[in-house]
C-alpha positions in Angstrom: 0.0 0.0 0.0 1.4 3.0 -0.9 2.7 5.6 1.9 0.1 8.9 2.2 1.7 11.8 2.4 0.4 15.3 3.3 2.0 19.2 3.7 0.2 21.3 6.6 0.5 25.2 6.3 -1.2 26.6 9.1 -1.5 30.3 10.1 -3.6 33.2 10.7 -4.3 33.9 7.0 -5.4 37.3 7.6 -5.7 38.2 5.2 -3.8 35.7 2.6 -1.8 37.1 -0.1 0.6 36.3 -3.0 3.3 35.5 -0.1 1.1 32.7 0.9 -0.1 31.5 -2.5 4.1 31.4 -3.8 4.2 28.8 -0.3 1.4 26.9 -1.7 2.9 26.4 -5.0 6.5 26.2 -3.9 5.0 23.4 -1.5 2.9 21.4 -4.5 6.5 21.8 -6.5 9.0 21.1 -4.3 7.2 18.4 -1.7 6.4 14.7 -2.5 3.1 15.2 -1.5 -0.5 14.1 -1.9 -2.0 16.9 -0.8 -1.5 19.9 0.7 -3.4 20.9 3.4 -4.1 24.7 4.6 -5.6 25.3 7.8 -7.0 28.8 9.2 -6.0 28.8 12.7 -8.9 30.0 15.2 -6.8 32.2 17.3 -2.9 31.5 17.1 -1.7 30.5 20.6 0.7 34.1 20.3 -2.0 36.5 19.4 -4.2 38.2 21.3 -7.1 38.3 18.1 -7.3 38.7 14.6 -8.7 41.4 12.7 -10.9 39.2 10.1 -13.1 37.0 11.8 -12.3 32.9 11.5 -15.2 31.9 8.7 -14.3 35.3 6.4 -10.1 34.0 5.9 -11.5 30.3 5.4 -13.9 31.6 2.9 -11.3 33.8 1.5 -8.4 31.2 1.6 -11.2 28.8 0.2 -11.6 31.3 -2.8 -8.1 31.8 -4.1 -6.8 27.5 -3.5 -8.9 26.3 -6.2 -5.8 26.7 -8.6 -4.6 23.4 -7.6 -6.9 19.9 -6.9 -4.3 18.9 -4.6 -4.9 21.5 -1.7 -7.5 21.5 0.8 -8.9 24.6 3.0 -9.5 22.9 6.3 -11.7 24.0 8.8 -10.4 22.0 11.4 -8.9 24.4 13.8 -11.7 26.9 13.3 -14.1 24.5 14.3 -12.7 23.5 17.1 -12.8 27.2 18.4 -10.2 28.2 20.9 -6.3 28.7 20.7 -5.4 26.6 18.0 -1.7 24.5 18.9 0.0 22.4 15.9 0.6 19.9 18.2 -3.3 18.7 18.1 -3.8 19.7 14.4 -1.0 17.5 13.4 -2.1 14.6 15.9 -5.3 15.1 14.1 -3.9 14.3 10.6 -1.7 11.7 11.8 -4.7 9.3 12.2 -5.2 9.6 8.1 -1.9 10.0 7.2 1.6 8.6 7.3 4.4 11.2 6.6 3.4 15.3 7.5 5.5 17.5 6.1 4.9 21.2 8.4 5.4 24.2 6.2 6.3 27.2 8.6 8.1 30.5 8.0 11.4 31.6 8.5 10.1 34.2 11.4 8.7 31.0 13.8 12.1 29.6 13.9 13.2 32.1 16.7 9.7 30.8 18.6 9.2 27.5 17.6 11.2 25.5 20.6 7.9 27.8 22.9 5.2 26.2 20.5 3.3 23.8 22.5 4.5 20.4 23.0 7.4 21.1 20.5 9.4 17.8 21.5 6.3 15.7 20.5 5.5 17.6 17.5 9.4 17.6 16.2 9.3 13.4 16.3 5.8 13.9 14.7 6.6 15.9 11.4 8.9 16.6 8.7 9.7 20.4 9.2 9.4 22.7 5.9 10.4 26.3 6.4 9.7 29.2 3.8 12.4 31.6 3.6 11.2 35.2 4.2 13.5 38.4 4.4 16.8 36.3 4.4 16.0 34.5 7.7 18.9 31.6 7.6 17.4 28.2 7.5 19.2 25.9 9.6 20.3 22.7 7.8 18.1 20.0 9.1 15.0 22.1 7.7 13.6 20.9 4.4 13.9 25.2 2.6 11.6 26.5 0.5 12.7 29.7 -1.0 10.4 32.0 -1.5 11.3 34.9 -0.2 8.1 37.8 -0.5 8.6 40.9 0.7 5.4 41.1 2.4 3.1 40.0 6.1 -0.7 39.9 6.9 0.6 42.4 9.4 1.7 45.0 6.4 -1.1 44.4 4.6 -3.4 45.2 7.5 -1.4 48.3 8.5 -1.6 49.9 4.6 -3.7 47.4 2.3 -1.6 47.3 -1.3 -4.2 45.5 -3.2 -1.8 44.0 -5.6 -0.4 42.0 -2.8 -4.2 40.1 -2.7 -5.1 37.3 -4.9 -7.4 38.4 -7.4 -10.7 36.4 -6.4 -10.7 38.1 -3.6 -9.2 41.5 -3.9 -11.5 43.8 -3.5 -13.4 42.0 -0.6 -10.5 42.0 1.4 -9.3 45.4 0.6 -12.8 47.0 1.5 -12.9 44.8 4.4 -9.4 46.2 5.6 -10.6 49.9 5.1 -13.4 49.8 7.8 -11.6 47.4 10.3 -9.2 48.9 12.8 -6.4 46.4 13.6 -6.8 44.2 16.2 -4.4 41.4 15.8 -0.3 40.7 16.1 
């Protein structure tokens, strides 16, 4: 029987942009993967809110994923409500699943050893890191360069609309306009 083989990106997705979407496809590209798997966290366990409610970023990371068969919006974390810990996510996929490949970005690196139950989660997954504003990649992480110049936190401080995936451009930037920041 042949070995299943998934890629989890998880984050706040608020709100996604071409950054994330470059992951996705860098991910698909790179990976030997089934699927790839991207899941809206509910609240991240290191922010005190977000500024786009849970259900609007899965519809809106729902709405620009349909380039590729192979990933899946999952709403997981968001239904699960509450602080939302990789740990149980990935203990989740585990069940259907035999090799997880954890796509994360160069800025957790200086965090991840305080992400809940790190030690487990380390034996547990394959760890992918995105490169973003020439963070080094230490050697035992699987790189993905990408490299964009851009956050959900810039976006939500000054909204540059060619930063958002067209299918949901103008949604997110109207959305952005009226909505003081509340998150990171």
């Amino acid at each position: 029987m042949k070995e299943k083989r998934i890629a989890i990106f998880g984050g706040s997705f608020d709100p996604p942009h071409l950054g994330h979407i470059a992951v996705m496809k860098k991910a698909l590209d790179t990976l030997d993967i089934d699927k790839l798997i991207v899941v809206p966290a509910y609240i991240s366990p290191f922010k005190k809110g977000h500024s786009a409610p849970p259900e609007l970023r899965l519809k809106w990371l729902r709405a620009v994923t349909g380039f590729d068969p192979r990933i899946e919006v999952s709403d997981y974390e968001i239904k699960k409500e509450g602080k939302s810990y990789t740990f149980d996510t990935v203990s989740h996929f585990k069940r259907f699943f035999d090799t997880i490949y954890l796509i994360i970005g160069a800025d957790n690196l200086k965090t991840l050893s305080k992400w809940h139950r790190y030690e487990d989660l380390d034996k547990m997954v394959r760890w992918v890191v995105a490169t973003r504003s020439r963070e080094p990649v230490p050697e035992r992480f699987i790189r993905l360069d990408v490299d964009m110049p851009i956050s959900s936190t810039q976006l939500r401080e000054k909204i540059d609309p060619e930063w958002i995936p067209e299918p949901i451009r103008d949604e997110v930037v109207r959305y952005y306009a009226k909505k003081p920041e509340t998150g990171e």
